[in-house]
Every structure is written in structure tokens, then in C-alpha cells.
N, C-alpha and C positions, 0 to 999 in steps of 0.2 A: 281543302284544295279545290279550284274550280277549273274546269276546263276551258278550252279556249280553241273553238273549231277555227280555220281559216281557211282564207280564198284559195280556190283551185286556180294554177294557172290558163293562161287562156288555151285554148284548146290544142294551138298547132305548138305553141312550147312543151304543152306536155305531151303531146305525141311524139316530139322529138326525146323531149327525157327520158317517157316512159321505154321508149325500145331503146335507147341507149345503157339504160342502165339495164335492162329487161336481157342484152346480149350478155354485159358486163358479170352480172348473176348467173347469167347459167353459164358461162366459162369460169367463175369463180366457187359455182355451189358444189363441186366435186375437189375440193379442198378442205380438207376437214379442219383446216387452223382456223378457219373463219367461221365467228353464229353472225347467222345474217337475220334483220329486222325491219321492219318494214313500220312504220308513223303515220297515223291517219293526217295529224297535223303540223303543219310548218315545220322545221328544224329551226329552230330561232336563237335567242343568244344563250352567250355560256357563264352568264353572269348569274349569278344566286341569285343576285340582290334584284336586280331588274327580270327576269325572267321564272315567273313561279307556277308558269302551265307543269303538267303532269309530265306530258315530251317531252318539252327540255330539261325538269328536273332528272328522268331517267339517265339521260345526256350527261348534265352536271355531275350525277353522282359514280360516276366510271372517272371519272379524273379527281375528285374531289372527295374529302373525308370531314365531318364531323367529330365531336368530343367521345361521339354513344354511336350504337348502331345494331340494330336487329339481329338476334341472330338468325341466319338460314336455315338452321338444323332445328328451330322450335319453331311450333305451331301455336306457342301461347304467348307471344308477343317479347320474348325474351331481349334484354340488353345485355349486349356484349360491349367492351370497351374497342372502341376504332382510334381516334390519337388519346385519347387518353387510355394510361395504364391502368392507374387505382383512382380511386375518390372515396372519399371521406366524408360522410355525412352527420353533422351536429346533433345533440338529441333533440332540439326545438325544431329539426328539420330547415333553416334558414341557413346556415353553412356549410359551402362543399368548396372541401380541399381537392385538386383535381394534380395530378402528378402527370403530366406528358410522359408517351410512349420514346424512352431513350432512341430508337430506331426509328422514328417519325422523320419520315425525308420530304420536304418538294423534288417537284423536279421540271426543268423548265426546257424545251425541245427544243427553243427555237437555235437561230444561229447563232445569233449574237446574244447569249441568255442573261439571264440577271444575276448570276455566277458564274463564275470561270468555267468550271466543271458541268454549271447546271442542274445543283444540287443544292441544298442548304438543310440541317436539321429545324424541324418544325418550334416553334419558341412558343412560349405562354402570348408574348408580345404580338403572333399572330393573332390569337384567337383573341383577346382584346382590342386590335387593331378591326378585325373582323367583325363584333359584335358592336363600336362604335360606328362603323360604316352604316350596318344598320339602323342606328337608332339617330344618325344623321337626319334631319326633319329636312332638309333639302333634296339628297336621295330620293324622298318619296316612297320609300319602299314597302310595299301592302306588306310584307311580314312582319310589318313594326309589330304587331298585334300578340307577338310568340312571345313578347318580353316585356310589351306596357306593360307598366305598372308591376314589375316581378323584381328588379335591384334596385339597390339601395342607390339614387345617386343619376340611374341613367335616361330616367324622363327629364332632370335638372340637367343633364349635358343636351338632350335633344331639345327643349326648350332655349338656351345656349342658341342652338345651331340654325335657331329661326329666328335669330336677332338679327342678319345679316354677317357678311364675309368677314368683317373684322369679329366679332364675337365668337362666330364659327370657327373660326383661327385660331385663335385664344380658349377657347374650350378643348380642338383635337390637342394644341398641346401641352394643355394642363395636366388631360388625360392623358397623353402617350408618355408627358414625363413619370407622374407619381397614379396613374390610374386614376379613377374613381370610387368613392365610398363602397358602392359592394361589387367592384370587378378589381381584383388587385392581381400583379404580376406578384410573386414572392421571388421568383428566377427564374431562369431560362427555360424550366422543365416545372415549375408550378404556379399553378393560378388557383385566387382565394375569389369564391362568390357569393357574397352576402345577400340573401333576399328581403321584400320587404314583410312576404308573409311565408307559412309555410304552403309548398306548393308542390300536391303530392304527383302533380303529371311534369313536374322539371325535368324529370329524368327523360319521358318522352320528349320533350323539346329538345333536348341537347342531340336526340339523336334526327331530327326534322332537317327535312333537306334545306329548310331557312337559318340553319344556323351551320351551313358550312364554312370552312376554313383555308384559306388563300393568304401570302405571304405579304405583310407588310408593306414590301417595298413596290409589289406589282399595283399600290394604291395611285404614285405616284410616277414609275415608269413612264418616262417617255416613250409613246409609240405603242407601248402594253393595251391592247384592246381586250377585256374579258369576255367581249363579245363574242370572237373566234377565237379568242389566245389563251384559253384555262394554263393557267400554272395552280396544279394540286399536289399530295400526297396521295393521289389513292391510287389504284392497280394500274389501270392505264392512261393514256397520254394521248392528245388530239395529233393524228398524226397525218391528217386529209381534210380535206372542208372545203366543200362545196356550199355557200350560205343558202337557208333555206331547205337545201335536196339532201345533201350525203355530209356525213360524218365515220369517219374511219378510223377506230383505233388500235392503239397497239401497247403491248406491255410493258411498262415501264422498265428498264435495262437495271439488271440486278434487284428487281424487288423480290421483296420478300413476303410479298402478297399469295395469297393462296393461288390463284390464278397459274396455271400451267403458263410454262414463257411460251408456249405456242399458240395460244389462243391469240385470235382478235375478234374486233366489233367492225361491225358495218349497218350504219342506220341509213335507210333511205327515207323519205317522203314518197308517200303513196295512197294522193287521197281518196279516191278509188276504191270503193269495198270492194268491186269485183276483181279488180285487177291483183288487189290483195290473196284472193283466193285464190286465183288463179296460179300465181306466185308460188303460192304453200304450195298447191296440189302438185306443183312439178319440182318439187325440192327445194324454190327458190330461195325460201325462207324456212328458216329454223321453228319460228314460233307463231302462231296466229291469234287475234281477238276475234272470232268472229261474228259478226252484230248485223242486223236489218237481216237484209234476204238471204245473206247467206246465210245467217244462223243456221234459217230452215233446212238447208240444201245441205249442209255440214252435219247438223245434229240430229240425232235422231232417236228416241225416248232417252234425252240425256246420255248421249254416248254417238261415239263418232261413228259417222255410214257406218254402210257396210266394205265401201271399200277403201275408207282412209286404215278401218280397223285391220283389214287384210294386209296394209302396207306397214303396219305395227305404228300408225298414231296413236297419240293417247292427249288425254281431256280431261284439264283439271278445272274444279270448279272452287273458288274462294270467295267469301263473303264481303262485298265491300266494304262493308260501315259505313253508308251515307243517305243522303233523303236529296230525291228528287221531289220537288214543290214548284205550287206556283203561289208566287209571292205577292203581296198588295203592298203599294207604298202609304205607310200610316202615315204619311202627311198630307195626302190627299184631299182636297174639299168632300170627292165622291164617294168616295171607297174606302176614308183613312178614319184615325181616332186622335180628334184634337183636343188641344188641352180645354178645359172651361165649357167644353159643347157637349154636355151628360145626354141631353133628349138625341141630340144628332150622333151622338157616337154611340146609340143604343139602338139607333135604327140600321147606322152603318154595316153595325155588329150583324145585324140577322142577315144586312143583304150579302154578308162574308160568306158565312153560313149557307145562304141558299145558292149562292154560286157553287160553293161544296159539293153539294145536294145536287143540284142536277152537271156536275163533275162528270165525264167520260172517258168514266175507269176502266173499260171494259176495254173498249176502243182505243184507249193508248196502249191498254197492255198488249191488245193483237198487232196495232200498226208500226207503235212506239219501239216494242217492244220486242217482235215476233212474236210472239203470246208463251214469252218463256225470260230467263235470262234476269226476270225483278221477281222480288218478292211486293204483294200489296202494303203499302203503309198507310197498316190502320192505326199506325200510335209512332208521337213523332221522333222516337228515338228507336234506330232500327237492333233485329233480335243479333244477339252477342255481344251485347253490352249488361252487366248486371241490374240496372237500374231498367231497363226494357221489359224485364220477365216479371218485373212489379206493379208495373201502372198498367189504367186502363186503355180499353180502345179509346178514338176521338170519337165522341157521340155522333158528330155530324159530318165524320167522311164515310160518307156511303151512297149509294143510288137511291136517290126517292123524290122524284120530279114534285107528287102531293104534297109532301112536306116543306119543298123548297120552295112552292108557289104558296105556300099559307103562308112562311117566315117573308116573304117579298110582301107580300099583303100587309102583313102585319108591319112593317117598315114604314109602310107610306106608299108604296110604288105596285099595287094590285094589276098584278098582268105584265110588269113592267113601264105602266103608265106613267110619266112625268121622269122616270129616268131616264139623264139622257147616254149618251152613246159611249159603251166603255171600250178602254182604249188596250192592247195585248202588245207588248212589246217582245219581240222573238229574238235568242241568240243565235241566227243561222240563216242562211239563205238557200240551204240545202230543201229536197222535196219533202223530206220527212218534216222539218220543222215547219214548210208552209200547208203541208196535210193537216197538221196539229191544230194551226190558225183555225183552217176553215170549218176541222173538227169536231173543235171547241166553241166555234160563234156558233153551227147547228143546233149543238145542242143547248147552250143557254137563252137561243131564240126558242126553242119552246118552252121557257117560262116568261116572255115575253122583254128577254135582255139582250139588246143591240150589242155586238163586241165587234171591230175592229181590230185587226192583227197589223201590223206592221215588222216586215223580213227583214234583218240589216244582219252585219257582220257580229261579231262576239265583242270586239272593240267598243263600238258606238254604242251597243246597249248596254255594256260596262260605262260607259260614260254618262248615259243616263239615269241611267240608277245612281250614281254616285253624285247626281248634282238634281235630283231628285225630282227628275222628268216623264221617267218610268212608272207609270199607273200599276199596271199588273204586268209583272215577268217574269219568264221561267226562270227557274234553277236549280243549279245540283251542286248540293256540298258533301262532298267525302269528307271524314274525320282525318284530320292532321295526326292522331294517335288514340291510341283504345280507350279513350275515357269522353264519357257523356258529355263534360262541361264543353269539347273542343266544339261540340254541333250546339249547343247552348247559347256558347259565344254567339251564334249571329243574330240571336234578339236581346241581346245586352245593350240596354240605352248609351252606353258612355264609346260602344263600338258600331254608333250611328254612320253613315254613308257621311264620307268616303270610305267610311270604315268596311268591318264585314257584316256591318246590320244593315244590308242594303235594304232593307222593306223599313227602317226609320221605325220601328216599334220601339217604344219605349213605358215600362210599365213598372212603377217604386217596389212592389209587391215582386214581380219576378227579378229585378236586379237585387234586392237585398238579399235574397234566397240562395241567388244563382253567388253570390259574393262569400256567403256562408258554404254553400256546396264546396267553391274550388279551396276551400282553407281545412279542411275537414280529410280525414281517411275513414272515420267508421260510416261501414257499410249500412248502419241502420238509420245512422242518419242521413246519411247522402240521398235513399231512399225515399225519406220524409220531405228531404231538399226538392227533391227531383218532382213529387208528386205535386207540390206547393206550386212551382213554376209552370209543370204541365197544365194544373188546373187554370192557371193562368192565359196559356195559351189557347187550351179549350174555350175560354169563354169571351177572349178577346176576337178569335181566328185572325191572327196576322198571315199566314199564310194557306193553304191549301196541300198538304202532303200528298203526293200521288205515289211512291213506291221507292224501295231500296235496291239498287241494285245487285247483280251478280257475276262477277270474274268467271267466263269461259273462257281459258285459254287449252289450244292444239298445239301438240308440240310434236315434231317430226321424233324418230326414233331412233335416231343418233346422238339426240340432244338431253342429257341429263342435269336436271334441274332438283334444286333443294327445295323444303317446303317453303310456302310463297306464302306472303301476308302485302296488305295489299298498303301497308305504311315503305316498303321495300319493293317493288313489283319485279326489279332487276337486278337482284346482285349478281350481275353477269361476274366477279372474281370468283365464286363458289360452282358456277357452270362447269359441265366437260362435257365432250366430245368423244364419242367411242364410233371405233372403224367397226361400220355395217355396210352391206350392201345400199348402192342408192341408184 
């Protein structure tokens, strides 16, 4: 999952937002039916398929439900069934019979709704209708990636669908009459999923907020915008929306959701670390991340002040799963690894390397970081993963200026002579991200390397990476679910940019590995898999690893929450609310 910061408004809007909503909160925070939250970024649309930031999936996943779903009450990644009942799985591992929850509802608020009532039980016919929408090649939708190449039958419909409007026609209704080869409707309440290999992290995808479930008919509703309009099955229902700022929910009428009927939600936007804080420290808000300066002022030896702890907060810490890196694009003349150029991709190779090497590790983790909140990534898959506690470190991420000017030497470019000027593409326009820039160009000028930073939005450096503009850029990928292959994926040649290989590496030796790994459940072999690839990436360096992050979250102490895993960050239906002083 990658994130996706955005623009603050301009100043005198959000001065008017921010006290308007600022009053609206503390006339609302002595209501105990509301958890209130607060969004570093944007409030954006409520579409699955278009919208796959981290915010708005939180957003999506309060109205919306998947096949699978985490439980709350484990701390080892457990699945629980959410519309599905039971499933059934083949001994080859390639077939799963999937039985819908008989009590599976939509349910649609509006006035004029797409039933009389405003209800419909959930159909196989959905979640087929659903998982076509996806693999629509017109869509465009980056979670294509959760399903290439996984059924029988549904690259041949998405291929179909980039033939143009009439083929695409003829494809949706080939498939909505008799299905496709391995997504079959059997009835109303079951669906057959043929795979094409066995794939032992399916289970985790089905419970991925890219494979939520919406009602057929809201594909082609007139008027139906999934933008602000969610029609789902899950606990609550959009029942306010303000685009961009506030989102307001409420309990879906007669569910049978865990959820107490008196609970709601209230999301704001609030880009503002401090004002964030601020917020918390007076009850505004139920729960906080707190990151950059406040960390400091918040935390204190891993544990809240002294006098959040007096007001009974409390501080929970969970481990992301993900690698923050800075990325090189291997198709680059300067920096990359091209095909047929062995002398030139071997000098590349070291100048990868001595960028590593004189890397300022120290200095993101104080400025980056607050000098707490990551762990360092010295090996590119982070610890709580099994395959983590087997490999080695990366040899060459570490501090050592000496070594880094001998390997630049050794390249061709002694002191940085004849190289010319490299180029930093940044997702942010925030000070932190352009502190990073200037950072990062000090310290690679003293092994005599020009860098260049350029500040833009999360947008535009998405867009250059994906049309492979982007020399060197940051990035931070969370794991989609608990298994290795998911961080793997983004140096998979076949999921080259636009894909999620946005650095364009591509290497025969780690994709046939990596191909082997996700077919595979023994652990000794995955192991073998894992170490074959890694070395691979040690000695290519397509990227640069800088650290894994870590989930601080404050939570006031009225607010009782289940254990948290960071594939689920909000199963606000498991939340409650106990009367304390406030």
C-alpha cells in the first residue's frame, strides 16, 4: 500500500475550516455515541477501485465488506469470514468453494435508493460483478496486481477489455451471463474460484481492501456516484460528506454487525500535525498517530508524558511490515541496468552502492524520524516476517564515506569526476520532505556527487515514475498482507511501471525465484527462495533500504480498542465507548 500525502488548503480556507469544525468537535466531544478522528490526508473518493491511499481505504472499509477479514481479537493475522460463510478448499490448493453469509445485506441511504426498502441480500453475482470491474483494463486500476495472473480465464477477459467498447461489451456480458473459466457464480449464495497456480497468500487477498464488494446494479445506476455515494454491506453507512474535509457515519439500521447501534464515526481532515495534537490533548479526538515533533513532546521513553499518563492515555505500538527506500530507476542511462551493457551495468552497480554508503542514516532517523518510531533496515525484508530472521544483512547499507569513495573510484567517476548531476525526485512539498533533499545532496557531495532534489506533490512523482522520468525517488511500501512475496512483488520484471516495479528492475534469476516462492508453502523452501532473490538484489542494488516503520498510536481512555494489525488499522465495528470522566 503506498501513501499519498496532499495539498493543504490555502491558508485563509483552512483557518476558516479548521475553527469551524474545531467548535463543532468540542460541542460534539462530550457525546460518547461518537469516536472522532482526525486524517493527515485528503478525505477523497469512496470508490475501491479508484481510490487505494491508506485514508480512504480506512473510509471505504466502515461501509464496505470483503469475502475474508481479519480478526480483531488476534494478534497473528488471523481470518475470519466477513461475507463469506464457509469456503472450501481443494487438495491442489486451486479450488475454493466460497458459500455467502445468508444474512449478507447492502444497504443504500439515499432517498431514492436502488431498492424500494434500500436493502438487497448480498449475491455471488456481486462479488463477480466486483472482481470484473477490477480487472476492466480500462478502469486502470493499480490493484489489478492482487489478481494478475491468479484465475483462470480473468487476464483473457481484461485483455478483452482493451480491445475497445465494443469487445469490452461483449466480454462484461459473456462474463455476467455464464461467468468466466475460474470465477463461476454456482447461485445466489455460491461462488467457484479456479486458480491458475496454487497461491498460498489467496486467503490474504480476499481479505485486501482491493477486493471489496458493492452491488451490481450501483455499476450502472444512473446518478450513483461511488465517489461520495458507498452502497455496502458493512456496519456503517455515509451518512454526511463534506468532499475532501468530513465524513460522518452512522449505523446501519437493524444490522447485525457487532457494532453497538449507538456508535458513530466522524472523520475529519487535518493536515496540521500540531493542530492534530492539539485536538487529542483536549479531547477532540479519540485516537492519535503521533509523527515529526510531536512524537517528541508526546512520547516519552516509549510511553505517553507524564501527563497524557495522568489523564489515563494509553500507547499502543504495532509493527508495520514495510520498507521505506530510495529507489533508482533501472532504466536509466546514469544510475540504471541495461540490457547488453555488462562493463556499464557493473560500474552502475558500484555507483548504487556508494550512494548507499555514504546514505544519511543517522540523520533521517533524528529528522525523518524523531529518532524513534523505525526500526533501521539493514536487510530488505522487515523483522516479523519468517523469512527476515534467515537472511543476511545488505553488505553495503551502512555508513562509510571510505568505502563509498573507493567503489565511486572504482566505477569510473574518482571524486565524482565526469559524473554528471543526479536528479532526487520527492513525494511532498512539506519541510520535512524538502529538509530530506537538501539532506541528502550534503551528504553525497562529500564523495564528490551533485544531487538535485525536486519538491512536487505525491501525484506528479507518481506519474513519473510510472512513465519512467524518475531518476532516484522515495518510497514507502507497506505489505498488502503478512507474507514476504507481497514486498517482493515490487521488483518483479513482469510488474514493471506502471506497474508496482516502479524502479523498472528487472532480473531472470530473481523472477524465476520469486515465481517459485509464491507457488510453494514449505517453509524451507521459501527460505532458499527468499535468500536466492535477496542475493540478487544485494548485488544488483536496485534500491537503497533506509528503515521499517512503526505504528504509535494514543488513544484517549474512553476509547476501547481490539488488538490492531496494521493489514486492518480500523475496525471501528469492534470499537466501544465506556462512560469516564472527560
Amino acid at each position: 500500500m503506498i501513501p499519498r500525502p496532499s495539498e493543504p488548503l490555502p491558508s485563509f480556507l483552512r483557518a476558516l475550516f479548521l475553527l469551524s469544525f474545531l467548535f463543532s468537535c468540542s460541542q460534539e466531544s462530550t457525546n460518547s455515541q461518537t469516536i472522532h478522528f482526525a486524517l493527515a490526508s485528503k478525505l477523497g473518493s469512496f470508490d475501491p477501485l479508484k481510490s487505494v491511499t491508506t485514508g480512504n481505504q480506512v473510509l471505504q472499509r466502515q461501509c464496505y465488506e470483503g469475502l475474508l477479514q481479519y480478526d480483531s481479537l488476534s494478534s497473528n493475522y488471523e481470518l475470519v469470514g466477513a461475507l463469506a460463510d464457509t469456503w472450501e478448499i481443494s487438495e491442489d490448493q486451486q479450488t475454493w468453494l466460497i458459500s455467502l453469509r445468508p444474512d449478507a445485506t447492502f444497504f443504500d441511504p439515499a432517498s431514492n435508493p436502488i431498492w424500494g426498502n434500500g436493502k438487497r441480500a448480498v449475491q455471488a453475482s456481486d462479488v463477480l460483478a466486483s472482481w470484473l470491474r477490477l480487472a476492466d483494463a480500462r478502469e486502470g486500476a493499480a490493484a489489478w496486481f492482487v489478481l494478475e495472473g491468479l484465475i483462470e480465464g480473468l487476464d483473457a477477459f481484461r485483455l478483452a477489455t482493451s480491445r475497445g467498447e465494443d469487445e469490452a461489451k461483449t466480454a462484461w456480458a459473456e462474463a455476467l451471463d455464464g461467468g468466466i473459466e475460474g470465477l463461476r457464480v454456482i447461485d445466489s449464495h455460491q461462488l467457484a474460484i479456479r486458480l491458475t497456480r496454487p497461491e498460498p497468500t489467496f486467503a490474504y487477498r480476499l481479505a485486501s481492501p482491493y477486493l471489496l464488494v458493492y452491488p451490481r446494479e450501483a455499476l450502472s445506476r444512473s446518478g450513483l456516484q461511488f465517489s461520495h455515494h458507498p452502497v455496502g454491506s458493512g456496519a456503517f453507512y455515509l451518512k454526511e460528506w463534506e468532499p475532501g474535509f468530513r465524513a460522518f457515519f452512522a449505523p446501519v439500521p437493524g444490522s447485525d454487525h457487532s457494532a453497538p447501534p449507538r456508535v458513530h464515526l466522524e472523520f475529519l481532515w487535518v493536515p496540521e500535525g500540531s493542530t492534530r495534537t492539539m485536538m487529542f490533548q483536549n479531547g477532540e479526538l479519540d485516537r492519535l498517530s503521533p509523527l515529526q515533533d510531536a512524537f517528541t513532546s508526546l512520547i516519552e521513553n516509549g510511553q505517553p508524558n507524564s501527563e497524557l499518563k495522568k489523564q489515563g492515555v494509553k500507547l499502543r505500538i504495532t509493527e508495520m511490515l514495510d520498507l521505506t527506500m530510495l529507489q533508482f530507476n533501472m532504466s536509466d542511462p546514469v544510475v540504471g541496468h541495461l540490457p547488453g551493457d555488462s562493463d556499464g551495468n557493473r560500474k552502475r552497480s558500484l555507483l548504487r552502492k556508494a550512494l548507499a554508503l555514504a546514505f544519511p542514516y543517522e540523520q533521517w532517523h533524528q529528522i525523518v524520524r524523531s529518532g524513534s518510531w523505525a526500526k533501521p533496515a539493514t536487510r530488505w525484508l522487515p523483522p516479523g516476517l519468517p523469512e527476515s530472521n534467515a537472511i543476511q544483512d545488505i553488505p553495503w547499507r551502512r555508513s562509510d564515506l571510505a568505502q563509498a569513495k573507493k567503489l565511486l573510484a572504482e566505477a569510473g567517476w574518482p571524486e565524482g569526476k565526469g559524473l554528471p548531476p543526479l536528479r532526487l525526485e520527492l513525494g511532498g512539498t512539506d519541510p520535512t520532505s524538502r529538509d530530506l533533499g537538501a539532506m541528502l545532496s550534503a551528504s553525497w557531495k562529500r564523495i564528490g556527487v551533485q544531487l538535485d532534489s525536486v519538491a512536487q506533490d505525491y501525484g506528479d512523482l507518481v506519474r513519473k515514475m510510472n512513465s519512467g522520468q524518475a531518476q532516484i525517488s522515495t518510497r514507502a511500501w507497506t505489505l498488502d498482507w503478512p507474507d514476504a512475496g507481497n514486498l517482493l512483488d515490487i521488483f518483479y520484471g513482469e510488474f514493471a511501471a506502471p506497474g508496482i516495479n516502479k524502479s523498472r528492475f528487472h532480473d531472470s534469476q530473481y523472477d524465476q525465484a520469486l515465481q517459485a516462492f509464491k507457488s510453494t508453502k514449505n517453509p524451507n523452501e521459501r527460505i532458499a527462495l527468499a535468500k536466492k532473490m535477496l542475493a540478487r538484489l544485494n548485488a544488483l542494488a536496485p534500491a537503497i533500504p533506509i528503515d521499517h516503520r512503526q505504528s504509535y498510536l494514543l488513544t484517549q481512555p474512553w476509547l476501547e480498542i481490539p488488538t490492531l494489525n496494521p493489514f486492518d488499522p480500523l475496525p471501528c465495528a469492534s470499537f466501544r465507548l465506556k462512560e469516564v470522566a472527560r
